[in-house]
N, C-alpha and C positions, 0 to 999 in steps of 0.2 A: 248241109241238109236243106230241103228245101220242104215248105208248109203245104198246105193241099191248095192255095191262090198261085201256088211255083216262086212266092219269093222264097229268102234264104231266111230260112231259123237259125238267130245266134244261140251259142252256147258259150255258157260263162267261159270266161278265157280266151275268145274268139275276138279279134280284132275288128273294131267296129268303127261307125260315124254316127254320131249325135247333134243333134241340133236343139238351139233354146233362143228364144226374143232377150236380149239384153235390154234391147231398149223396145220401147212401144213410140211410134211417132209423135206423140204428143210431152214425149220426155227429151227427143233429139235437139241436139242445138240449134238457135234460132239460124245462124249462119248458113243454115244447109240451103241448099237449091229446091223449091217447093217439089219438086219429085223426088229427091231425095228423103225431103222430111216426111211426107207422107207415108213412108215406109218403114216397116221395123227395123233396126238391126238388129240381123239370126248372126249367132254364134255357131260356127259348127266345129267339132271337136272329134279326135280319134284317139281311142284307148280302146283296150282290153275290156270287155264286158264282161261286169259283177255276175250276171243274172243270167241265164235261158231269158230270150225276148223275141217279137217278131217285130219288123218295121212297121211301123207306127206305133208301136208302145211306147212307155214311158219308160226308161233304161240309163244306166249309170256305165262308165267308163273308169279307166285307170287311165292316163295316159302314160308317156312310157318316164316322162319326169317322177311320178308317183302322184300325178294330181286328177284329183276325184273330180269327173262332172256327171253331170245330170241332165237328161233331155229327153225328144222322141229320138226314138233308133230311124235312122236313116238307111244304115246300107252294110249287110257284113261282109266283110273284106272288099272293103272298097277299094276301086282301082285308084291310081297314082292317077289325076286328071294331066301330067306330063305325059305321055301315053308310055310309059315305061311297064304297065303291063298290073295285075293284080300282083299287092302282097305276096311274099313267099313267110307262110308261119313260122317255119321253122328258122329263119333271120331274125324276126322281130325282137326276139329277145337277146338279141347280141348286145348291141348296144348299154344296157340295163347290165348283162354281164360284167361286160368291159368295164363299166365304170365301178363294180361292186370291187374286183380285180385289183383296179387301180386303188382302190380309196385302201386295200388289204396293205396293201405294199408298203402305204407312207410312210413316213417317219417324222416324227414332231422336228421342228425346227429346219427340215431337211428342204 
């Protein structure tokens, strides 16, 4: 779905990209290269979106590990920057499957 600016509106569950400053330049290591230092390092992160958000909001993610971030929404359904093409939804959650599957099956000791 797309907002009345024509970006895309996430909706919880919808696979998304977030971004957050880990570091601010004045916390980077002294080692860096002065163009280096002067710049933040942005985290940027894909999961699954908690919330209905639009980009540039403040928005939460799943990744597909099961780990929560936090940031501004960047982009839903972000392409693979490999050009392999946008997400297919309905894959995403294979993965996650698989491994529930697997973990079903073990056996102590085994």
């Amino acid at each position: 779905m797309t907002g009345e600016g024509g970006e895309a509106v996430g909706r919880a569950g919808d696979w998304a990209e977030v971004r957050f400053v880990l570091l601010e330049p004045g916390r980077r290591a002294p080692s860096l290269p002065d163009d280096t230092a002067r710049a933040p390092l942005e985290v940027r992160v894909r999961g699954y979106l908690e919330r209905d958000a639009r980009p540039g909001e403040e928005a939460a993610v799943t990744t597909v590990l099961g780990r929560r971030v936090a940031g501004t929404l960047v982009e839903v359904l972000p392409p693979a920057r490999h050009s392999f093409g946008r997400p297919v939804p309905e894959l995403l959650p294979i993965g996650g499957e698989l491994r529930e599957r697997l973990r079903a099956t073990e056996r102590p000791g085994a």
